[in-house]
C-alpha positions as CSV (number, residue, x, y, z in Angstrom):
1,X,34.3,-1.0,40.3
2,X,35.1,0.9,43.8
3,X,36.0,1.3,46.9
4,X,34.2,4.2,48.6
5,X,37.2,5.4,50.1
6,X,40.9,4.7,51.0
7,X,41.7,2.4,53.7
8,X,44.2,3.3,56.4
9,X,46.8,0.0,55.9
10,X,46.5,-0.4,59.8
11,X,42.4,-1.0,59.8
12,X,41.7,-5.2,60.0
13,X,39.8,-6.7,57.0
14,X,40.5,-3.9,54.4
15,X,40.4,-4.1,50.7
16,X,41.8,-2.2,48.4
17,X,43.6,-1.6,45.4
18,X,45.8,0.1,43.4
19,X,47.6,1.0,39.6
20,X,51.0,1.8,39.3
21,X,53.9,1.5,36.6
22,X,56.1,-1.7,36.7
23,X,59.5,-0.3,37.9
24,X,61.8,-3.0,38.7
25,X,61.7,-1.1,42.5
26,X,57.9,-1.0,43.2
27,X,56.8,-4.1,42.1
28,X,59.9,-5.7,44.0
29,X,58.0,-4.1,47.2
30,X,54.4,-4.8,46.1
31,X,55.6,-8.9,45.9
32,X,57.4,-9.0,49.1
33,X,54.5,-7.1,50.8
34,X,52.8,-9.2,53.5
35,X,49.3,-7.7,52.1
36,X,49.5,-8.7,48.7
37,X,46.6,-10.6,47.2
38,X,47.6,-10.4,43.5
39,X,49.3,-8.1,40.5
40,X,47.0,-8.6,37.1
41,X,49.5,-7.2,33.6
42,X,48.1,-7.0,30.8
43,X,51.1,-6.9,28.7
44,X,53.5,-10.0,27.7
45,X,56.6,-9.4,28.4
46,X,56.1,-8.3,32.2
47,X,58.0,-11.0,33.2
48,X,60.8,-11.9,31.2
49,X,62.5,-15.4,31.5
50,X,66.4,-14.9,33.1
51,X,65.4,-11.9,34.0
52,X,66.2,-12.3,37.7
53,X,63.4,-11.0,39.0
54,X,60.8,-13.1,41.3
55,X,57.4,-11.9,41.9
56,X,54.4,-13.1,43.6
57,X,50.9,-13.4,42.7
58,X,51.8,-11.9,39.0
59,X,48.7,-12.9,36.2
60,X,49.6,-12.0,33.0
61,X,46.9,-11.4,30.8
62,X,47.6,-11.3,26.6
63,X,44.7,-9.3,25.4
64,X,46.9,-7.5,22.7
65,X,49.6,-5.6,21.6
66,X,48.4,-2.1,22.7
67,X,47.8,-3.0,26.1
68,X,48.7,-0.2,29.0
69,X,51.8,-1.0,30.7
70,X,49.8,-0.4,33.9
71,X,49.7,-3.1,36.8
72,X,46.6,-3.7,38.8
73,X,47.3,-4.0,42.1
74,X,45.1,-5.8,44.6
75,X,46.0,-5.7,48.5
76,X,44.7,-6.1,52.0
77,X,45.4,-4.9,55.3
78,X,46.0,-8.6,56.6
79,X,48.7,-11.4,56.4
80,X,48.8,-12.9,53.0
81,X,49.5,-16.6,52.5
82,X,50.0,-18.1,48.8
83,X,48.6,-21.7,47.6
84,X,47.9,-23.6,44.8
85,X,45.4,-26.3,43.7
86,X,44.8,-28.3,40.7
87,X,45.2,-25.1,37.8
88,X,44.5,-22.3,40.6
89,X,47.0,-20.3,42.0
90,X,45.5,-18.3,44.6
91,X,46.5,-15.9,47.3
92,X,44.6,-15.2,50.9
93,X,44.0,-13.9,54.0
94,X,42.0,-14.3,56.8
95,X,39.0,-12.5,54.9
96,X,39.6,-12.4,51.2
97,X,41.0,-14.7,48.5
98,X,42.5,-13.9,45.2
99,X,42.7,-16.3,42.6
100,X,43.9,-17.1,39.3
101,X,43.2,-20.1,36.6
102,X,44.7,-20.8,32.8
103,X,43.2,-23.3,31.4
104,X,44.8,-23.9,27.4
105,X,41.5,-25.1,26.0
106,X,43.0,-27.7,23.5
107,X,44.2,-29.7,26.6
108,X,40.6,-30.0,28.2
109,X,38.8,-32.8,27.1
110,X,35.2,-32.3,25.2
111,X,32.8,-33.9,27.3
112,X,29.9,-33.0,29.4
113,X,28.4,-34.4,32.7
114,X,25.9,-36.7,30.7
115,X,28.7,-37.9,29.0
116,X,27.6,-36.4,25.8
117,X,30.3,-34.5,23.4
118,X,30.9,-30.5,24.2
119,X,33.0,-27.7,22.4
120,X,36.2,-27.7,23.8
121,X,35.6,-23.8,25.3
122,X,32.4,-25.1,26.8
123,X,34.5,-27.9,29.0
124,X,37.1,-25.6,29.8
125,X,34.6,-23.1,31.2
126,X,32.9,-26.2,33.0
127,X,35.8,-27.2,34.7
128,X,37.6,-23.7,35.4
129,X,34.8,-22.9,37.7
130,X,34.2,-26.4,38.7
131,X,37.9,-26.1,40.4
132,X,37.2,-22.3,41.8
133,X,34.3,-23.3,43.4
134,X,35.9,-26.5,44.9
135,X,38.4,-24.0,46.2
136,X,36.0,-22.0,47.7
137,X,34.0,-24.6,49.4
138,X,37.3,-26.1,50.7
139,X,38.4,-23.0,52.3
140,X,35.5,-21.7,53.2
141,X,35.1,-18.2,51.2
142,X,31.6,-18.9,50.2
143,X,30.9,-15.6,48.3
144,X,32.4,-14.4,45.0
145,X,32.4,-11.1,44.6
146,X,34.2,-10.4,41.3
147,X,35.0,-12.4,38.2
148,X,37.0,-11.5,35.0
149,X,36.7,-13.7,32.3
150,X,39.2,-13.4,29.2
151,X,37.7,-15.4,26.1
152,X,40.4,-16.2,23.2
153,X,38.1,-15.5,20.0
154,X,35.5,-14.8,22.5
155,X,32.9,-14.1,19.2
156,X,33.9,-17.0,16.9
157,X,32.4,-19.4,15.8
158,X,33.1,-22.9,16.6
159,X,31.0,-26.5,16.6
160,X,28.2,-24.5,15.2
161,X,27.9,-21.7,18.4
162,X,29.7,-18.6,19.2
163,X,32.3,-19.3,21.5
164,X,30.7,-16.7,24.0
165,X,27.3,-18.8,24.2
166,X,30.0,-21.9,24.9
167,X,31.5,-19.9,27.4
168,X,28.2,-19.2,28.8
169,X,27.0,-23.1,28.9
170,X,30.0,-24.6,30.1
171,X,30.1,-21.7,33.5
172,X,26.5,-21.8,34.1
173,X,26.8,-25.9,34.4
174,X,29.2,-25.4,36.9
175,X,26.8,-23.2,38.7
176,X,24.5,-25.7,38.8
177,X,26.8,-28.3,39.7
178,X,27.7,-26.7,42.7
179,X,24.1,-25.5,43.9
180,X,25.5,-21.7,43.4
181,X,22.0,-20.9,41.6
182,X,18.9,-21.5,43.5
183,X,19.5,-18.2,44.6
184,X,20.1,-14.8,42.7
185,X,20.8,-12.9,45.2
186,X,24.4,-14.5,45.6
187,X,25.6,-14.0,41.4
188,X,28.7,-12.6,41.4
189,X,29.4,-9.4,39.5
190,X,31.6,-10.7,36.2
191,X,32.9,-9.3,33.2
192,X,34.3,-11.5,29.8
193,X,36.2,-9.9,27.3
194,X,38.0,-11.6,24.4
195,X,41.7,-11.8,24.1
196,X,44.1,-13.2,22.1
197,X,44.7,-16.4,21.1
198,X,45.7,-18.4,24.3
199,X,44.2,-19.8,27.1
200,X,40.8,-19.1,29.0
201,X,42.1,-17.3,32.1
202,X,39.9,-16.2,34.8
203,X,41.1,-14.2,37.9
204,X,38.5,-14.3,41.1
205,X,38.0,-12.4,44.1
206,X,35.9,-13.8,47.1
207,X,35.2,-13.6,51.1
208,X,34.0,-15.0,53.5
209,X,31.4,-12.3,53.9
210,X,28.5,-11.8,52.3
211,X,27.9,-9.5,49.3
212,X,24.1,-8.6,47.7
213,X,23.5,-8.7,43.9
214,X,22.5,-5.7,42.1
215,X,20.2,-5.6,39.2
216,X,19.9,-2.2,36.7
217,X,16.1,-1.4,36.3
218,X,17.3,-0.3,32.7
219,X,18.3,-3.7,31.6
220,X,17.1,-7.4,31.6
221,X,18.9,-9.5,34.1
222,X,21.7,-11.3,32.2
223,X,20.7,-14.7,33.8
224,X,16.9,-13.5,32.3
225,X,18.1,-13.8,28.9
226,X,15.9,-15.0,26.6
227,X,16.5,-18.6,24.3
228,X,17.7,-16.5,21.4
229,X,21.1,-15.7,23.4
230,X,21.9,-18.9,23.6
231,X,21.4,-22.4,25.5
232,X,22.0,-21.2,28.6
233,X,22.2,-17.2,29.8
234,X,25.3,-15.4,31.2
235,X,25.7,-16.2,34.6
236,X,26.5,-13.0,36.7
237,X,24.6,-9.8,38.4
238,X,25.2,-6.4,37.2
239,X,26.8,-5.6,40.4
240,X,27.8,-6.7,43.3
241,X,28.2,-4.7,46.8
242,X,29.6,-5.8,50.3
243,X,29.1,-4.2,53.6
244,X,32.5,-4.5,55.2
245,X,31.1,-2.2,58.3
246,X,33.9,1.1,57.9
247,X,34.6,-0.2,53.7
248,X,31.5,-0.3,51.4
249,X,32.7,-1.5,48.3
250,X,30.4,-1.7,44.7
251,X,31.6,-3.6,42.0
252,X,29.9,-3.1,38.7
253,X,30.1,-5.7,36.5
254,X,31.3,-5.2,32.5
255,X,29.1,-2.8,31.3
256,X,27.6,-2.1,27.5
257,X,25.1,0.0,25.2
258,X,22.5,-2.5,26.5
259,X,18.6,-1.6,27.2
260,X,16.6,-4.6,28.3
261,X,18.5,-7.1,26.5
262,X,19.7,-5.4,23.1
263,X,22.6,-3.7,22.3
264,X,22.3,0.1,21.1
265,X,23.7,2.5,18.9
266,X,25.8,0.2,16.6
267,X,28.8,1.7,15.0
268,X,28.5,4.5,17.0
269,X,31.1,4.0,19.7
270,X,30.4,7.7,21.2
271,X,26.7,6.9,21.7
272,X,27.7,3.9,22.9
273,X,29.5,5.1,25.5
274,X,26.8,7.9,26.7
275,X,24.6,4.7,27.1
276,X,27.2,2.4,29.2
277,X,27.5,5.5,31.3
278,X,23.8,5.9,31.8
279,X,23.9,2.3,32.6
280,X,26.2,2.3,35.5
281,X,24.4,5.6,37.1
282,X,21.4,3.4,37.0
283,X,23.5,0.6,39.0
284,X,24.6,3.7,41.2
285,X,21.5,4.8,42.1
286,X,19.8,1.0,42.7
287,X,22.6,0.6,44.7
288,X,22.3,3.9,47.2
289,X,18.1,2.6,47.4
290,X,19.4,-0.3,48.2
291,X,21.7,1.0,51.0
292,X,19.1,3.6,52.0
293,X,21.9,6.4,51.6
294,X,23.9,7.7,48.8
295,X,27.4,6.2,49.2
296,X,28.3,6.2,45.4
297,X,28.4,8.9,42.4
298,X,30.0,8.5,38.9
299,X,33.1,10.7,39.8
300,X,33.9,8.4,42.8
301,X,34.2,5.4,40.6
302,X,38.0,3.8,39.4
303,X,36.8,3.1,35.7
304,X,38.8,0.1,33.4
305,X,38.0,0.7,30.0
306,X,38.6,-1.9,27.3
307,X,38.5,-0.8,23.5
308,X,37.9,-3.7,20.4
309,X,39.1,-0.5,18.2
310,X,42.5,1.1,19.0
311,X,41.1,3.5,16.5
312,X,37.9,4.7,19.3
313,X,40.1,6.1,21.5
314,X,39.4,9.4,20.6
């Protein structure tokens, strides 16, 4: 994901954001910043109990014990005001919304919409994005234009199905639920990674302006997946990209070793990678078509890299 370039703080209906180290100082600013939409950690012990420090719009995200004591710092130019309904806590301004659900999947109860028995995971998909798009429609941010899913045992297997193709089913019937899929020009750009054991947390960003889905000419579109996938295909675009007018922003969805719809080069994490990046210069280049110009280039991208092997970093 990007932003093309740095927005001056004092231009209306920016978007940007940011990494920095948790000092005690910054992130004391950051929360008591009228422009703060949300701080994502993905480390456990961010916030410590009696440690006397309030923050605002802090998601803490348990994906493991290595994790980078980096924060991820999302902001606008404009007047932030904070909220909360049913499991969403959620942060907005006149433009954008930021928001954040935890749902323990144990507590959801396994039951569909035809009243027929579902995996746990599969309900507490359903009904995460069930409440988010409630929220949406409520306050009247009609386009998503990021998701990040975080799976706990994203590829066991449970009830007989990998918890990713439960994943899958229980989002995509809140999709349907909502009328959010006649169209797929509107599919959000997503990622879904597993984490540790814990709940399924989702963090959001939407608008209230429109963005346009981008497909790679490389790959399959996810939501084009065929049967042997799963019961229902992943629901989300390979990118997503807003006109703001002075901010053009792209954001590319988790990327893989994919071509068409199979993955490539297993065991080889360094071919892997070569691939993923071939992937996203296709995205790149769709995207610039698309735009009629070329806005984006692979050096101009802020890259988040997630490793299942500690060992790969090499």
């Amino acid at each position: 994901m990007t932003i093309s370039a740095n927005a001056m703080i004092t231009d209306p209906g920016q978007l940007y954001f940011s990494y920095v180290r948790p000092t005690d100082e910054v992130l004391q600013s950051l929360s008591s910043g009228e422009g703060l939409l949300g701080i994502v950690t993905f480390r456990n012990d961010f916030c410590r109990e009696g440690s006397g420090t309030t923050l605002e719009g802090v998601l803490q995200i348990s994906l493991s014990g290595r994790g980078d004591d980096l924060c991820e710092i999302w902001q606008t130019t404009q007047p932030v005001v904070a909220g909360k309904v049913d499991d969403i806590t959620y942060r907005c301004s006149s433009d954008f919304l930021f928001g954040s659900i935890a749902l323990p999947v144990a507590d959801v109860p396994a039951g569909d919409h035809r009243g027929l028995s579902s995996p746990p995971l599969q309900s507490c998909a359903e009904l995460a994005y069930k409440q988010i798009f409630s929220l949406l429609d409520r306050h009247g941010y009609p386009d998503l234009l990021r998701i990040w899913n975080f799976v706990p045992d994203i590829n066991g297997v449970s009830h007989g199905l990998e918890r990713y193709r439960q994943f899958n089913i229980g989002r995509q019937d809140a999709f349907l639920a909502h009328g959010r899929l006649p169209s797929k020009q509107n599919i959000p750009a997503a990622s879904a990674l597993g984490s540790v054991d814990g709940p399924l947390v989702v963090y959001f960003l939407a608008a209230r302006h429109k963005s346009l889905a981008v497909e790679n000419p490389r790959q399959t579109s996810a939501y084009h997946y065929p049967r042997e996938y799963g019961p229902s295909s992943p629901t989300f675009s390979r990118a997503g990209w807003i006109d703001l007018g002075q901010q053009k922003i792209l954001f590319i969805s988790g990327t893989a070793s994919i071509i068409g719809h199979q993955s490539r080069h297993g065991g080889n994490v360094a071919a892997q990678t070569r691939e993923s990046m071939a992937n996203i210069a296709a995205v790149i280049a769709e995207t610039n078509r698309i735009a009629a110009r070329s806005l984006y280039d692979l050096n101009d991208l802020s890259y988040k890299v997630y490793l299942r092997h500690i060992t790969d970093l090499p």
